[in-house]
N, C-alpha and C positions, 0 to 999 in steps of 0.2 A: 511285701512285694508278691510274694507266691500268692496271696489272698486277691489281690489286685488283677494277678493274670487271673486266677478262675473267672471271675468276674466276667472280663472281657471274651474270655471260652464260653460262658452260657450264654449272655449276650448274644451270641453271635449262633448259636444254635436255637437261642429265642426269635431272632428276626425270620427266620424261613417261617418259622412255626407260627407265626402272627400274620405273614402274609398271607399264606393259607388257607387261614381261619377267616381273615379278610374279604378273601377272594370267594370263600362258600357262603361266608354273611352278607355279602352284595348280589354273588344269585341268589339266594332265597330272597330277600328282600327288595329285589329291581335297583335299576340305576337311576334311580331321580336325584338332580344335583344337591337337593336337602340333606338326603340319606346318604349319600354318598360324602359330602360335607362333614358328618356326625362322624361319622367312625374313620376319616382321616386325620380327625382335629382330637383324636380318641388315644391315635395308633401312634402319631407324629406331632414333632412340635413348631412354630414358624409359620400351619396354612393361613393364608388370605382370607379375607372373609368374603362371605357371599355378596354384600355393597362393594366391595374395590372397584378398582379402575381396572383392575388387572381379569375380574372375571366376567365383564360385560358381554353381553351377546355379541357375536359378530357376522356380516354379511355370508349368506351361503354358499359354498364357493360353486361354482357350477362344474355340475357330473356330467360322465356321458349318456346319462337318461335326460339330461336339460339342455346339452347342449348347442341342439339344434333352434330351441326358442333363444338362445341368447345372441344368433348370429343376426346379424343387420339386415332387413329386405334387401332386396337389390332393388338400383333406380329403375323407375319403371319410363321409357322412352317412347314417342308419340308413333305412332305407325309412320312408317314413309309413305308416299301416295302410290298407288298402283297405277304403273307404266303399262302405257298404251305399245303394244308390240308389233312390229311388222309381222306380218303372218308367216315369210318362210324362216324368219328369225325364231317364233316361237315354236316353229316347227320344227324346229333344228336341220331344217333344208338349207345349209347354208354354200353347199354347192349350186344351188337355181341360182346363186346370183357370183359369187367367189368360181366357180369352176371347180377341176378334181384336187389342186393345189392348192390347198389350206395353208401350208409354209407363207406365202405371202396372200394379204388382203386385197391384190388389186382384182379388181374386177373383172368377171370374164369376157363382158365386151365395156367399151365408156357410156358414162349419161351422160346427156337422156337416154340415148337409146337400152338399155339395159332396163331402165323403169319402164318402158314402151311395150316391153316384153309381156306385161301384166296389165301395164296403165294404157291406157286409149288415149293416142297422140291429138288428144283434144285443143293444144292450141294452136293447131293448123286449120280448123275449122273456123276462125276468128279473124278480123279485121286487125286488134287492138291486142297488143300482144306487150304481159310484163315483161320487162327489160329480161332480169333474171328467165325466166321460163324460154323465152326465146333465146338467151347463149344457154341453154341446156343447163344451167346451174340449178339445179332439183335439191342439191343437198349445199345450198347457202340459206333453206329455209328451215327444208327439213331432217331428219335425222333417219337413217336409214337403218337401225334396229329396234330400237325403245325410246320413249320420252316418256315424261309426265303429264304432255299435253296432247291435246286431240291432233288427230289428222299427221302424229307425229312431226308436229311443230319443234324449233329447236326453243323459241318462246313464247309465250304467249297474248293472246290479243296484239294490243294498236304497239308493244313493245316489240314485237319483232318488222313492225315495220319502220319505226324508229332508227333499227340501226344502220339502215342508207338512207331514210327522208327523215329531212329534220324537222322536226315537233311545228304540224299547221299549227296549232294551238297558240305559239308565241307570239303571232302576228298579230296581236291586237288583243284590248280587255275584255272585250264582247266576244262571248266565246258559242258557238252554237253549240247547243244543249244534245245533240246527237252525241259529237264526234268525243263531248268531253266525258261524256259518261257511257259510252260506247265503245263497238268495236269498226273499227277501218271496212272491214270485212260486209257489213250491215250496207255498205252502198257499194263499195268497192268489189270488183271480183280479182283475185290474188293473182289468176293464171291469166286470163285472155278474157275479149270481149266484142262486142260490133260496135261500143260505144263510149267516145271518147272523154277520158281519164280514168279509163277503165272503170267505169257504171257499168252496174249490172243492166239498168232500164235507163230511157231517156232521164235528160237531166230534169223533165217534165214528172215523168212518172216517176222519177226520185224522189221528189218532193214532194208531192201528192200522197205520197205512203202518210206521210208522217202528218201534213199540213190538205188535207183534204176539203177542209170548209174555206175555202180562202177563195174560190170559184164559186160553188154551191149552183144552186137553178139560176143567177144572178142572170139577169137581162144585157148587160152588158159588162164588157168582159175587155180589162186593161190590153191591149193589142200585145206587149213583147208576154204577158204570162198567157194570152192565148196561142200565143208561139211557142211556149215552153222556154223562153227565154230568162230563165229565172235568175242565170248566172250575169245578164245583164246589170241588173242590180244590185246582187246581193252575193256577199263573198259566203262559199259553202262552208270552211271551217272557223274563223274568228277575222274579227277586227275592229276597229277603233268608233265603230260609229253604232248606233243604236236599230236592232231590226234586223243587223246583219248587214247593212248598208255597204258600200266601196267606199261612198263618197257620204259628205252632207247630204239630205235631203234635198236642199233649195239646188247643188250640184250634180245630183242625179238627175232630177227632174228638168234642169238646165240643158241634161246631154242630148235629148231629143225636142224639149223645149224652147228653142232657145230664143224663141220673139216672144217671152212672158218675164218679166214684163219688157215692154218696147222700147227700142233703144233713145228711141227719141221722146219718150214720156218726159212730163212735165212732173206728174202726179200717180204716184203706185199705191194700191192699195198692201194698207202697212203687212198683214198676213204675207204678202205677194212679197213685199222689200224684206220681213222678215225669214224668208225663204220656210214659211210654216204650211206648205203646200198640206202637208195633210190634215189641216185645218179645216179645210172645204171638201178637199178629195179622198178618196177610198183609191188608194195606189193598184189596189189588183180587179173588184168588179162593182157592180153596182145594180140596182133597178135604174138607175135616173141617167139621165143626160149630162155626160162630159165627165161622169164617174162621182157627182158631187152626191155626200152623202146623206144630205137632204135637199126638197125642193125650198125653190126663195115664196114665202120670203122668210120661211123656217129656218133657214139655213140663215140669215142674217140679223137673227135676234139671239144668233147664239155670242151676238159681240153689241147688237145697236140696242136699243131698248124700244119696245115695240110701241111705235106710235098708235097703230092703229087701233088696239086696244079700248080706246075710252069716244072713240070719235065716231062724231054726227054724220056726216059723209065723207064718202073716199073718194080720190083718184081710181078710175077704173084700171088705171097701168098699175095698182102699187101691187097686185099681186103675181106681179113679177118683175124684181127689181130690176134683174138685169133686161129691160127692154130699153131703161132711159139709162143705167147704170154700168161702165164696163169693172167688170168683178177686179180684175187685174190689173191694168194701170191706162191712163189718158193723159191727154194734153190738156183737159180741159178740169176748172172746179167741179168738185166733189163727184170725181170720177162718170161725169157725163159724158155719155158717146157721140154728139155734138153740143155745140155753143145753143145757146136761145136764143132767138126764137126759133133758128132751122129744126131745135129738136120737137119742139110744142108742132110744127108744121107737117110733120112726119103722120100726127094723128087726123089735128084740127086744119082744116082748109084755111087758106090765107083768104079766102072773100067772105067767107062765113064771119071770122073772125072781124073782119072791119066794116061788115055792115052792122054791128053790132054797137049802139049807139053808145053805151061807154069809154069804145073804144076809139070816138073820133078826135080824142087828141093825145094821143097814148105817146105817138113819134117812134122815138126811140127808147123808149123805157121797155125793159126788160118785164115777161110775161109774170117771174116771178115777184115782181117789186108789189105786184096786186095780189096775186094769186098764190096759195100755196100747193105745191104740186104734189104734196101727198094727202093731205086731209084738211076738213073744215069745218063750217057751223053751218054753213050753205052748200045748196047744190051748187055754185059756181066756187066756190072754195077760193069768197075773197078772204082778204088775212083782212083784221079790227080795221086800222089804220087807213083801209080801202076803200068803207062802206063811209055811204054818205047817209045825214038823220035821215034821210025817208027810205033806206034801204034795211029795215029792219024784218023785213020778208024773204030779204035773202034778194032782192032782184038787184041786178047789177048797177050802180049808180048813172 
């Protein structure tokens, strides 16, 4: 037993003396985990070995020399837009318009008059006058310190006009190309004007801005657009009909038209019934006569098929239809402006006509039952059927 305690006494005077030795054998020879490994596995019994699980690497914890990289960006957020400022607002002159009593906001005199102070009482100079502008309501539009929009609008564009007129645009599929991709502002003037629905310029020179070839050096010139009448026709912001029209075509053109065709016609020409007025016509101007936009008989091979073409003689009238032909509608076949023979008589004298030895037993037979009245194979432009065997000179039988 006595032999057993010593034991336990050196022991125990042995461990300091080992750590020691430990501790001077790891400075002189550095801390590398190998080394340091060898002479614990030397000193002690039980160490891990260098593969465990227990002596893996592990994440670096962050110092405060790293700190600062391990903190998160901050969000980065889009600038706000730069506010347009009233100038005694940005001046911080907010007694020019408040007075010396800042405690309360009201105003030192009412608007309008208060903006009048700075602003030029410009819409007493005017005929036409916004509703808003004229009861002095200046701040139902605008904003009287900052906005984000010009002119310190409280909205912007055709959106602030929106919030008392209700949206042109819904009146119809046909939408004019201005207003929808535009601002109100572009025709309209917001404050005052000399012309009515507040246009800047006539409703002539409104439209001119934008549609200027539609006049051109044209020779003649549709009477209501040479009046500037444009609004006659044609609705300014949307509608149901194509062109911008109010109405159908064939009911516009009816509004000042309205003997085309005649109430009493037998027979219309189908363009004419099918109300395809601008089939023939140029609605605003023209070089030609009656606005048509070509001469006949150009203008009526864009539907007939042109006889004249392959033929030996002509009719001296056919190069101009309408002298036998009414364009729009008659009483009479195939739109003739009288019966035959009184229209053939118009030209060819009635004695000329019956001294004329073929013609002494004609009666009542109609000029063209012989004759073709546009073209022939003869100077007399008998049709096959007419010519008798010895008339193959073309002389009249």
């Amino acid at each position: 037993m006595r032999d057993e305690n010593k034991s336990v006494k050196f022991s125990r005077r042995l461990l300091p003396a080992a750590a020691a030795i430990l501790c001077g054998v790891l400075l002189a020879t550095g801390c590398s985990s190998t080394t340091e490994h060898k002479w614990l596995t030397f000193f002690f019994d039980g160490v891990p070995s260098e593969t465990s699980v227990t002596n893996q690497a592990v994440a670096p914890v962050a110092t405060s020399t790293n700190r600062a990289a391990a903190v998160a960006p901050k969000p980065q957020f889009p600038k706000p837009p730069e506010n347009f400022m009233h100038r005694p607002y940005a001046e911080n002159k907010c007694a020019q318009c408040h007075g010396g009593d800042m405690m309360t906001a009201e105003p030192r005199v009412p608007v309008p008059q208060l903006c009048y102070t700075c602003h030029k009482d410009f819409p007493g100079n005017y005929k036409v006058k916004h509703q808003p502008v004229e009861n002095g309501e200046c701040l139902s539009c605008h904003d009287p310190h900052q906005s984000p929009n010009k002119n310190l609008l409280l909205k912007k564009g055709s959106a602030l006009c929106l919030t008392c007129h209700d949206d042109p645009l819904a009146a119809g599929k046909v939408k004019h190309q201005a207003v929808e991709a535009g601002d109100c502002t572009d025709c309209h003037s917001p404050h005052a004007t000399n012309f009515k629905g507040l246009l800047k310029k006539s409703v002539k020179d409104t439209c001119l801005d934008c549609h200027d070839d539609l006049i051109g050096k044209k020779k003649i010139v549709h009477q209501p657009v040479d009046d500037g009448d444009c609004m006659e026709c044609h609705a300014p912001h949307a509608t149901n009909f194509k062109g911008l029209l109010k109405k159908s075509v064939k009911n516009t053109c009816a509004d000042c038209h309205d003997d085309i065709p005649a109430k009493q016609a037998k027979v219309v020409h189908q363009p004419v019934d099918d109300g395809d007025c601008l089939a023939c016509h140029d609605p605003h101007a023209s070089d030609r006569k009656a606005l048509v936009k070509k001469t006949t008989p150009a203008l009526c091979w864009d539907c007939h098929d042109n006889f004249l073409e392959k033929a030996k003689f002509t009719h001296d009238v056919v190069e101009d239809c309408t002298g036998c032909h009414n364009p729009h509608s008659t009483s009479e076949k195939a739109l003739m402006k009288k019966g035959i023979p009184a229209l053939c008589f118009d030209c060819h004298d009635q004695k000329d006509v019956a001294a004329v030895k073929g013609h002494a037993d004609i009666g009542t037979k109609s000029c063209v039952q012989c004759h073709d009245p546009h073209v022939g194979q003869d100077k007399n432009l008998l049709k096959p059927a007419a010519k008798s065997p010895g008339a193959a000179n073309g002389s009249p039988p």
